[in-house]
C-alpha positions as CSV (number, residue, x, y, z in Angstrom):
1,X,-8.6,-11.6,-25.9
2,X,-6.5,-14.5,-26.5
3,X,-4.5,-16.7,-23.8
4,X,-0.9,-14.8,-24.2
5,X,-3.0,-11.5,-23.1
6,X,-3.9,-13.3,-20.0
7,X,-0.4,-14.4,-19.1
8,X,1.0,-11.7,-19.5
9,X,-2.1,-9.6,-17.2
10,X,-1.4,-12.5,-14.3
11,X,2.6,-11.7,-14.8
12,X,1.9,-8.2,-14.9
13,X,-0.1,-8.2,-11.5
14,X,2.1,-10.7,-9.7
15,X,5.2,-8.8,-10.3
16,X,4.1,-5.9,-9.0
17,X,2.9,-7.6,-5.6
18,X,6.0,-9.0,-5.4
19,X,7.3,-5.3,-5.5
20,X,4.8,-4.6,-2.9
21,X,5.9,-7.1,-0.8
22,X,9.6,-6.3,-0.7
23,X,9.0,-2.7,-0.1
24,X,8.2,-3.4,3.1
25,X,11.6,-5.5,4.5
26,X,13.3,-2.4,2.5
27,X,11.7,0.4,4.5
28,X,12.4,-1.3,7.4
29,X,15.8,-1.8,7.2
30,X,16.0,2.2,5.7
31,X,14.4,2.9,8.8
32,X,16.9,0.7,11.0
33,X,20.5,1.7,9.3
34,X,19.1,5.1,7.5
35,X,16.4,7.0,7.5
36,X,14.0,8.9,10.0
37,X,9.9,7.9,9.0
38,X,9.8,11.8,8.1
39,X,13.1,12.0,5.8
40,X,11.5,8.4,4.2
41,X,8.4,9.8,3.0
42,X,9.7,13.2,1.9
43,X,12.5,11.5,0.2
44,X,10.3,8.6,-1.2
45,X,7.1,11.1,-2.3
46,X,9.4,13.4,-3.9
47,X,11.1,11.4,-6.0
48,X,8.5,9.3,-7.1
49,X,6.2,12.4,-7.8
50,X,9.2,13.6,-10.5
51,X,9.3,10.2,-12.1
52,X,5.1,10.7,-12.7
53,X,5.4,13.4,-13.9
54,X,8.2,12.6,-16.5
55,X,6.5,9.5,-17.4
56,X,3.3,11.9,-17.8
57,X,5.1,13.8,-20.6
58,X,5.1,11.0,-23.1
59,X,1.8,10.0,-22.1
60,X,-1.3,11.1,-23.8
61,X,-2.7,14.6,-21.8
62,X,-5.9,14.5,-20.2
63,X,-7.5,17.8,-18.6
64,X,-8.7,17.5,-15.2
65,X,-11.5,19.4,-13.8
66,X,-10.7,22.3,-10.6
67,X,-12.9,20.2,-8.3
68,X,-11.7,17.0,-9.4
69,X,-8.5,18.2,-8.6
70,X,-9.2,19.2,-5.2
71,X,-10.7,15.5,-4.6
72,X,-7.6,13.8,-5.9
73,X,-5.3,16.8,-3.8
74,X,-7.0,15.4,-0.6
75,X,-7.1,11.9,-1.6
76,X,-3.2,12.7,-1.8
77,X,-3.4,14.1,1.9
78,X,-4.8,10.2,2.9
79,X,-3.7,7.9,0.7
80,X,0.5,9.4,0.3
81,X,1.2,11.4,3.0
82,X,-1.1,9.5,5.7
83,X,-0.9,6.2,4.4
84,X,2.7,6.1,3.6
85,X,4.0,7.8,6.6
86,X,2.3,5.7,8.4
87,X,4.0,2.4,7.0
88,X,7.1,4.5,7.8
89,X,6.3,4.8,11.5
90,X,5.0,1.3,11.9
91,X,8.1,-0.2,10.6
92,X,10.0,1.8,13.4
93,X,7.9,0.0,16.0
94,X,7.1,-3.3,15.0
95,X,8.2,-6.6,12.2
96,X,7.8,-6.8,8.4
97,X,5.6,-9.6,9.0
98,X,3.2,-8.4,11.6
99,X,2.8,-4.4,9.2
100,X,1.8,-7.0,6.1
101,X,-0.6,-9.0,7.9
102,X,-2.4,-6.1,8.9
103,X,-2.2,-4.4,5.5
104,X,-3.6,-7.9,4.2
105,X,-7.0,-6.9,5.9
106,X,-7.2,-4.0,3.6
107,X,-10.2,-5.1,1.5
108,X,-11.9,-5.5,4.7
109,X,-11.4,-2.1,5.9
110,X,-12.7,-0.8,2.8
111,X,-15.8,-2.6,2.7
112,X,-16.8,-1.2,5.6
113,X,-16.2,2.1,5.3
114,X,-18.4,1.8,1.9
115,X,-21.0,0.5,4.2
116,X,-20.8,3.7,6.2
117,X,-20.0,6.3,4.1
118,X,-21.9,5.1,0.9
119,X,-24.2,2.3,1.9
120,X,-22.6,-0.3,0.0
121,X,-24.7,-3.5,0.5
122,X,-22.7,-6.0,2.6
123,X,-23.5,-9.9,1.6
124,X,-23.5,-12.8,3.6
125,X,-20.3,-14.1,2.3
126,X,-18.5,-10.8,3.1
127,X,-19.3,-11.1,6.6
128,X,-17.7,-14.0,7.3
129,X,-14.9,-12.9,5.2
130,X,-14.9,-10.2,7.5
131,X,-15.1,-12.4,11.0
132,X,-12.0,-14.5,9.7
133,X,-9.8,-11.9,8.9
134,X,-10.4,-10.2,12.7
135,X,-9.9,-13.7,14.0
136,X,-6.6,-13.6,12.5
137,X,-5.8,-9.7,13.9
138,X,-6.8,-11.5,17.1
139,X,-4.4,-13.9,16.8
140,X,-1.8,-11.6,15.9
141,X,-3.0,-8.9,18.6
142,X,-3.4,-11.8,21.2
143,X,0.5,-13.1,20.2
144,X,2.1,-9.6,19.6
145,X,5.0,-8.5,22.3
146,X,2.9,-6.1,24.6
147,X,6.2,-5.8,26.5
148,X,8.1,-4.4,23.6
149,X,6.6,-1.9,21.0
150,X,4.9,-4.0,18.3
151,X,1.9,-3.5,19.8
152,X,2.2,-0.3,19.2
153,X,3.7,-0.9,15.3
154,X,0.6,-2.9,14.7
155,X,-2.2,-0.8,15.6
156,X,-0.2,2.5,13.7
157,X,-0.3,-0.5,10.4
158,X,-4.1,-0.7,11.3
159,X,-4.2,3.4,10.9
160,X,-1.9,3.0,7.9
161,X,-4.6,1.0,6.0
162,X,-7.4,2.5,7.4
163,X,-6.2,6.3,6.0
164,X,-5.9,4.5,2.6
165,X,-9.0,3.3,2.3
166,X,-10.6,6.4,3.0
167,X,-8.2,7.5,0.2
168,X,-9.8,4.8,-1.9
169,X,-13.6,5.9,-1.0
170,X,-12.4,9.5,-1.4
171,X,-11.0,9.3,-5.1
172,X,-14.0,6.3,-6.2
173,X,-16.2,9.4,-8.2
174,X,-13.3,10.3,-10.2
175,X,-11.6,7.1,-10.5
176,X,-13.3,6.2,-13.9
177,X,-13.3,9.6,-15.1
178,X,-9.2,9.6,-15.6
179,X,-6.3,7.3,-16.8
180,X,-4.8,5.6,-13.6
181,X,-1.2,7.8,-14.5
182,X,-3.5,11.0,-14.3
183,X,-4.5,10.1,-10.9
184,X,-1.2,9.3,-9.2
185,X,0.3,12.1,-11.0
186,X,-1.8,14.1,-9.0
187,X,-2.3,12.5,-5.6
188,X,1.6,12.2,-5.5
189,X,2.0,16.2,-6.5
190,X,-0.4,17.2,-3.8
191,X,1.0,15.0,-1.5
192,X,4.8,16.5,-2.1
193,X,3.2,20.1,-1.5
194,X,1.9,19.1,1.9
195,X,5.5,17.7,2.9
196,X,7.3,21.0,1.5
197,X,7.0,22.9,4.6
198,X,8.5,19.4,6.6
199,X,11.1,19.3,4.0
200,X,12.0,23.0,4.7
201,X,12.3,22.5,8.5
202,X,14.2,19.3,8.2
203,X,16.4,20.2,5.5
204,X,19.8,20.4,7.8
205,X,19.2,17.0,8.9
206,X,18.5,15.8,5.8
207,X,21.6,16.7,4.1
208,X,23.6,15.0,7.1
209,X,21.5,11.6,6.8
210,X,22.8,11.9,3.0
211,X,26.1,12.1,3.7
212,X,26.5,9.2,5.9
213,X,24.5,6.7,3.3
214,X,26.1,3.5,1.8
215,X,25.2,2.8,-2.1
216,X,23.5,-0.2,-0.2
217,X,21.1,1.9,1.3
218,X,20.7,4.3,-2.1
219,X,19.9,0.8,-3.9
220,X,17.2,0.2,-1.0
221,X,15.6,3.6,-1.6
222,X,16.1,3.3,-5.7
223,X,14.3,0.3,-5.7
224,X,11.3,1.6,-3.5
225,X,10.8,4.6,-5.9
226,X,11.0,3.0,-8.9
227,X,10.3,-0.8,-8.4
228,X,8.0,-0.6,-5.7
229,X,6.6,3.1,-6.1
230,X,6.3,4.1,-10.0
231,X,6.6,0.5,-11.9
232,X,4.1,-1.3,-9.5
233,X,1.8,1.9,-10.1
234,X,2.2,1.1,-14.1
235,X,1.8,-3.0,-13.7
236,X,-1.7,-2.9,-12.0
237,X,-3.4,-0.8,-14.6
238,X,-2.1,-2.9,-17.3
239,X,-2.7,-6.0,-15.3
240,X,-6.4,-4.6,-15.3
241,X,-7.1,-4.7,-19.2
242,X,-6.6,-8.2,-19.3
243,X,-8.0,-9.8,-15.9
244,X,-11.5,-9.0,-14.0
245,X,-10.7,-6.8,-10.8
246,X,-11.3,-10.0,-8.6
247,X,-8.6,-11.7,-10.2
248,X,-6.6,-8.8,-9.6
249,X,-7.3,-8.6,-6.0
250,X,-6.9,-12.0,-5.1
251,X,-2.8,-11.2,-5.9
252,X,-2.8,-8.8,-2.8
253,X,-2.4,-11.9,-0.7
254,X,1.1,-12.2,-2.2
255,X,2.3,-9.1,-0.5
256,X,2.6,-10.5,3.1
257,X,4.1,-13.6,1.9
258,X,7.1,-11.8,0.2
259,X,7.5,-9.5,3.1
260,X,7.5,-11.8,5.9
261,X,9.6,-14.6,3.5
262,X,11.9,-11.8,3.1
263,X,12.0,-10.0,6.6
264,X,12.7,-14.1,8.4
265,X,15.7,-14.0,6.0
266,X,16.8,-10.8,6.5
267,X,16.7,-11.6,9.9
268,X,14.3,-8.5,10.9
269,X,11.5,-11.2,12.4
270,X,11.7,-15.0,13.4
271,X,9.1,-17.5,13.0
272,X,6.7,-18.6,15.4
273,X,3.3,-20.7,14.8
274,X,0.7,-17.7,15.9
275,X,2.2,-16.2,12.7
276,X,1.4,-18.0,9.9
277,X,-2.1,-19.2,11.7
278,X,-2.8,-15.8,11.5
279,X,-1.5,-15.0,8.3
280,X,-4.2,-17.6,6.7
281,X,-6.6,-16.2,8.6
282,X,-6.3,-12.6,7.1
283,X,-5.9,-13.9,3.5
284,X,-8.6,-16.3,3.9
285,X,-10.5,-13.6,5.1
286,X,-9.8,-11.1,2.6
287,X,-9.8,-14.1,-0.4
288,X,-13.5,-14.3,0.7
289,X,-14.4,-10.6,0.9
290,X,-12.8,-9.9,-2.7
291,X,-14.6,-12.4,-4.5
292,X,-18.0,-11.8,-2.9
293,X,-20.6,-11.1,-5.5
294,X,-23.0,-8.2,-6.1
295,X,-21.3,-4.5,-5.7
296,X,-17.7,-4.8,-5.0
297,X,-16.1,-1.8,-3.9
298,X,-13.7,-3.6,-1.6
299,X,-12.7,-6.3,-4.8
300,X,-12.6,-3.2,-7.0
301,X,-10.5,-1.0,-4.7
302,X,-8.3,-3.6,-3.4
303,X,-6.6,-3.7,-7.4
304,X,-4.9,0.0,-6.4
305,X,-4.0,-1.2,-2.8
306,X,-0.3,-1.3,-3.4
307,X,0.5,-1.5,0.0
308,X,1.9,2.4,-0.3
């Protein structure tokens, strides 16, 4: 592997955090001017899930077991329809910048859920990794508007990140088994299957929220499906043939960056100095826990964490 393969693995991966990043000011503003949390995910899943699927059909076909199947259909159920929805409903409540700090913590989650559920050894370096980042929480918890409803929009982000890692520990037997395309292909179908009977029910609605959209607001929800949905989705796995998984994960931190730069501009949060103090102390945090040594789950995982 010569140098030009690692540039273009670091480009690769910082691209599609930056995509990552900006999804988030974008749903928020869909949810502001636009679109109900329910008519986002429907309209997001579903159009996302066609675009795997077409992409799919020039890609090399792998067969995928019945039971593996039915791991990846309920990893969909967590890690699309929970996780994602989630984001949706946070947004609705609370800033950009406060949803991406908690999502920064991600890794963290992770790890200890591997502790639990699959007795993942935790080192000394991870837990302090792991104090740090809920020192940071705290501050953000501490500083949050309890008067308003972002305390509310940041314990729903908490959920958000906490149903995709147990998407992440759901789907880790069959995640070396498949291509990554294989995977999302279908998570993403499953997920769009569970939201049919929504769809069906919210249909009339729906069609009305369509009819009153700008082409701003189509450009918002283009760019999340195929930006900061499908293309970000390619990026990592590419990203991943050049650069060790720690490497990889160490890019996550970008994500709250873009989205709180972004949301201050946008005018959707101000700054304040409990913000970025905690902001350090979450990527600190998570910088620590990813590039712990010995079994890394949470440095392994943390590469698909696209922040939905």
């Amino acid at each position: 592997m010569n140098s030009l393969d690692k540039i273009k693995g670091h480009l690769a991966v910082i691209v599609a955090n930056i995509f990552f990043g900006l999804n988030v000011p974008l749903t928020k503003e869909l949810m502001t001017y636009w679109l109900t949390p329910t008519e986002y995910i429907i309209t997001r899943v579903g159009l996302a899930t066609a675009m795997f699927w077409l992409v799919g059909l020039f890609r090399p076909k792998e067969s995928v077991t019945r039971n593996d199947i039915l791991l990846l259909s309920v990893g969909g159920l967590f890690g699309v329809v929970g996780a994602q929805y989630l984001v949706a409903v946070s947004l609705d409540y609370t800033s950009p910048l406060y949803f991406s700090l908690m999502s920064a913590m991600s890794p963290m989650i992770v790890m200890w859920l591997a502790l639990f559920f699959l007795h993942e050894p935790i080192s000394s370096q991870k837990i302090i990794g792991v104090v740090i980042g809920i020192a940071g929480a705290g501050v953000l918890l501490l500083n949050a508007d309890t008067g308003g409803r972002n305390l509310m929009g940041v314990f729903i982000a908490f959920a958000s990140v906490t149903s995709y890692a147990i998407y992440l520990i759901i789907i880790r037997s069959v995640a070396t088994k498949y291509s990554p395309l294989t995977q999302i292909k279908w998570t993403y179908l499953s997920a769009s299957i569970a939201l049919v009977p929504i769809a069906i029910v919210g249909l009339p609605e729906q069609s009305e929220i369509f009819r009153v959209a700008t082409w701003v607001q189509y450009c918002e929800m283009g760019f999340i499906v195929i930006f900061a949905t499908v293309t970000a989705f390619m990026l990592i796995p590419f990203g991943l043939k050049y650069l060790r998984p720690t490497s990889v994960s160490v890019y996550i931190n970008l994500q709250p960056v873009v989205a709180a730069s972004v949301a201050i501009i946008l005018g959707q949060d101000n700054f304040s100095w409990e913000k970025p103090a905690a902001g350090l102390l979450v990527i600190l945090g998570a910088y620590i826990v990813t590039t712990s040594r010995g079994k890394e789950i949470a440095s392994k995982s943390a590469t698909n964490i696209s922040n939905y």
